[in-house]
N, C-alpha and C positions, 0 to 999 in steps of 0.2 A: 725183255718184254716183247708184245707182238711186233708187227707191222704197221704202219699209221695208215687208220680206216680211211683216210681219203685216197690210199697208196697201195693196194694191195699187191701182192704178188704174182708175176702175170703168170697165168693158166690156173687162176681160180677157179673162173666161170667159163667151163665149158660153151660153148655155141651151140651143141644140142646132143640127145640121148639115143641111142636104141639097144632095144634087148641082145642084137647081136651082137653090138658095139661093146657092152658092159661086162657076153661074155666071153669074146676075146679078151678084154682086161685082167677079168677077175674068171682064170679057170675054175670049172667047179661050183661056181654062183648060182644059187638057186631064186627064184621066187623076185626077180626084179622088181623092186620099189622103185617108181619116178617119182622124184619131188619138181612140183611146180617153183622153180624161183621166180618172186615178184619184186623182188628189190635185191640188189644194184640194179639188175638188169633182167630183165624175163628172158628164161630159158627151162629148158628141163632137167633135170642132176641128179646124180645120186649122189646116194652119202659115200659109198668108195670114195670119187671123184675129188670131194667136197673137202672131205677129210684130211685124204694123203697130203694136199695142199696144206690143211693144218701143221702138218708133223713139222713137212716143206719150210714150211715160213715163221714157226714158233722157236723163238729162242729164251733159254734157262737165262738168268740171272748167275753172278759166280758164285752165288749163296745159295740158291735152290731152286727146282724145276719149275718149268711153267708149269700152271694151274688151271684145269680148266673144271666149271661146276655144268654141272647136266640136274635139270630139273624139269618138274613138269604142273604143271597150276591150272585149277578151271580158271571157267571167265570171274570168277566172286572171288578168286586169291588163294585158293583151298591146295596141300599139295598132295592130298592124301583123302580118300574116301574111303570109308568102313577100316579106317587103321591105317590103311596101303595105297600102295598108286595102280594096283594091278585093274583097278576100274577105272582108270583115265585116260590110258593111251592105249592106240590102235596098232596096229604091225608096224605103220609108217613109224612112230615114235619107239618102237623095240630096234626096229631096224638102226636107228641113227644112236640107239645106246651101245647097241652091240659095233657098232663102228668105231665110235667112242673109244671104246674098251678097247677095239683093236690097235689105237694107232697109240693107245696110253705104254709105259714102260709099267705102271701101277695105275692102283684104283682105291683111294679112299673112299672108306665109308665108317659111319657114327656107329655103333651099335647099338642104338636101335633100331637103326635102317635094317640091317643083319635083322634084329628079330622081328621086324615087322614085315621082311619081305622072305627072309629065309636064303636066298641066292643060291650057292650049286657051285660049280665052276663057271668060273667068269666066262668062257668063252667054250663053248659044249658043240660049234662044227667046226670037221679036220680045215677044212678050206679057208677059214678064219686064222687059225693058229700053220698054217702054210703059210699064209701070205707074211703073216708077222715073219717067221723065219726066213721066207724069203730078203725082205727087209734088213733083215741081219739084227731082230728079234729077239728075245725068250718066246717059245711057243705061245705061254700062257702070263696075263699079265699078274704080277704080285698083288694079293689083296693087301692094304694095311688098314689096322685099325690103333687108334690109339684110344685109352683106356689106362683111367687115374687108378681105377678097384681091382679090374679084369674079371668085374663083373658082367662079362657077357654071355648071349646066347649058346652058351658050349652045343647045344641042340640043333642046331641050327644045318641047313644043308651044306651050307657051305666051309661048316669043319667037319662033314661028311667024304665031301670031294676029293679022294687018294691024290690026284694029279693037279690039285689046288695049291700053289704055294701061296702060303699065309705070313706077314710078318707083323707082329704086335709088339709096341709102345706102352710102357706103361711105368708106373714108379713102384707096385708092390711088390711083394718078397715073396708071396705067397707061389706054391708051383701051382699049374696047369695041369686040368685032363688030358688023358689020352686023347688024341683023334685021330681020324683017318690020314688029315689033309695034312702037308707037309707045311709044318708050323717053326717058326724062329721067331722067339723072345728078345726083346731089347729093354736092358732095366736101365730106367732112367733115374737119378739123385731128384731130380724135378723136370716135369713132365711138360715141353715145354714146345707149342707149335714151330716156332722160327727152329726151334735144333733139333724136330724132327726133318723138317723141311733140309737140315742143312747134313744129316747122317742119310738120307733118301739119296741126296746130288752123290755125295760118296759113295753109294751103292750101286751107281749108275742111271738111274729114275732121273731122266731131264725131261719126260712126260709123264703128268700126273693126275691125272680125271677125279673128280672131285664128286660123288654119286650122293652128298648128304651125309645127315639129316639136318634140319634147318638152326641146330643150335649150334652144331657142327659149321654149317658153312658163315653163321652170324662170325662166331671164332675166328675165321680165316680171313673175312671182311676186315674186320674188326684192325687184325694184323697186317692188311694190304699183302694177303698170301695169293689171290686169286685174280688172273688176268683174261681171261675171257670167262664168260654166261654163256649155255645155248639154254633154252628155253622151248617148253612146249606149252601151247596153248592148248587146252582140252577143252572143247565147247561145252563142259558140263555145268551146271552152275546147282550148288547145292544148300545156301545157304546152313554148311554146317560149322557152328561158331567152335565146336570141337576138333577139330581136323586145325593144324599151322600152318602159314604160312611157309613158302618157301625160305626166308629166313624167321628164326623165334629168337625173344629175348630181348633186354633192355635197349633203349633205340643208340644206333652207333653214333657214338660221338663226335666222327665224321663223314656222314654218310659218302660213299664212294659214288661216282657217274658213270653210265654208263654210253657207250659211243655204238650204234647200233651198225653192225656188219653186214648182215643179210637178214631177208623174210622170206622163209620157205612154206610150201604150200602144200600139203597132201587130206584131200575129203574135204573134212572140216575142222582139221588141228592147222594151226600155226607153227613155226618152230622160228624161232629168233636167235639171234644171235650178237653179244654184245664183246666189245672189250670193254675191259672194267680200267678205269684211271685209278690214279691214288688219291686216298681220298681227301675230299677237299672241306672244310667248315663251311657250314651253309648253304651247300648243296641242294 
């Protein structure tokens, strides 16, 4: 599990930023995002900074990777407008995805998520996929999806992506299309969160970013699979009762707590960030 949020690991928080600073760190770096932190402590960060610290201080379980969910919610709870999130967040909030993704081993996602966003290759500049390697890395992180039918988006860009590796979970017999993106099947007798979680750690995956979709991450709640939230706040407010919640589905039977980490600050989006506890009754 993480670190205990009253304890974190020293060289979190930076004491301050500059564009010259970030690109000696990170050669290559384009288009510097400063995140304002407002909590633990005001300073200026990036997500580099922020992050590598995650890799730093997160440790797997001997059963399965750490888990971390990235989501993004107007101010009314919404995590999706017109189907997608692609109208809620601004660069600051791409930015901290794609960071996300860097310092991930893998990247869960629902497949709806896949058809409603389409994705591509998870990670599309050289400079990103260097640093990972630097790191001592795969260039590029593994997508997984898991899938009872393997009823998913075959269409989708991200079984377009030649230099995409893909590896899918699933229980049917049935074969797969062709695709571009370099695909491995996993047949399972019963399709079952904890023993993907636990054939992932065998694969090497002890970082696992969690990108949705909200019945998808209800699932993993549910199982106590997910140990930290980051959280985007999108000042949008849409009252649209058809758009979900960042989690959907029957309410958990023990809802999990949340221990808050940091409050970042970029415009007018929030990003939050939580460890998740196990979860407790009457929460």
């Amino acid at each position: 599990m993480a670190w205990s949020w009253s304890d974190p690991p020293s060289g979190i928080y930076p004491s301050a930023l500059t564009s010259e600073s970030y690109a000696r760190a990170v050669p290559g770096a384009h288009d510097l995002i400063v995140y304002g932190q407002l909590w633990p402590q005001a300073c200026d960060v990036s997500a580099v900074e922020l992050l590598n610290a995650l890799r730093q201080g997160a440790t797997s379980s001997p059963h399965r990777p750490f888990v971390f969910l990235n989501m993004i919610s107007t101010l009314d709870g919404r995590a999706a407008v017109d189907g997608g999130t692609r109208g809620l967040g601004g660069r600051a909030d791409i930015e901290m995805l794609l960071e996300l993704r860097t310092v991930a081993d893998a990247v869960l996602i629902g497949a709806g998520t896949v058809g409603a966003e389409g994705y591509g290759r998870l990670l599309r500049r050289p400079e990103r996929r260097e640093r990972r390697q630097h790191q001592g890395l795969a260039p590029d992180p593994v997508a997984v999806l898991v899938s009872h039918a393997l009823d998913l988006p075959w269409g989708a860009a991200l079984f377009a992506a030649a230099e995409q590796p893909i590896l899918i979970y699933t229980e049917a017999s049935e074969p797969v299309p062709q695709v571009a993106a370099r695909l491995e099947l996993v047949r399972m007798s019963r399709l079952s969160l904890p023993e993907v979680m636990r054939d992932l750690l065998s694969r090497g995956v002890h970082m696992l970013l969690c990108e949705g979709g909200p019945r998808l991450n209800r699932s993993l709640l549910e199982a106590g699979l997910i140990d930290e939230l980051f959280l985007t706040l999108s000042p949008l407010i849409t009252a649209d009762a058809r758009e979900p919640a960042i989690v959907a589905g029957p309410a958990l039977p023990a809802p999990p707590r949340g221990s808050l980490a940091w409050i970042l600050k970029h415009g007018d989006e929030l990003f939050l960030r939580y460890g998740i506890g196990r979860p407790r009754a009457g929460c």
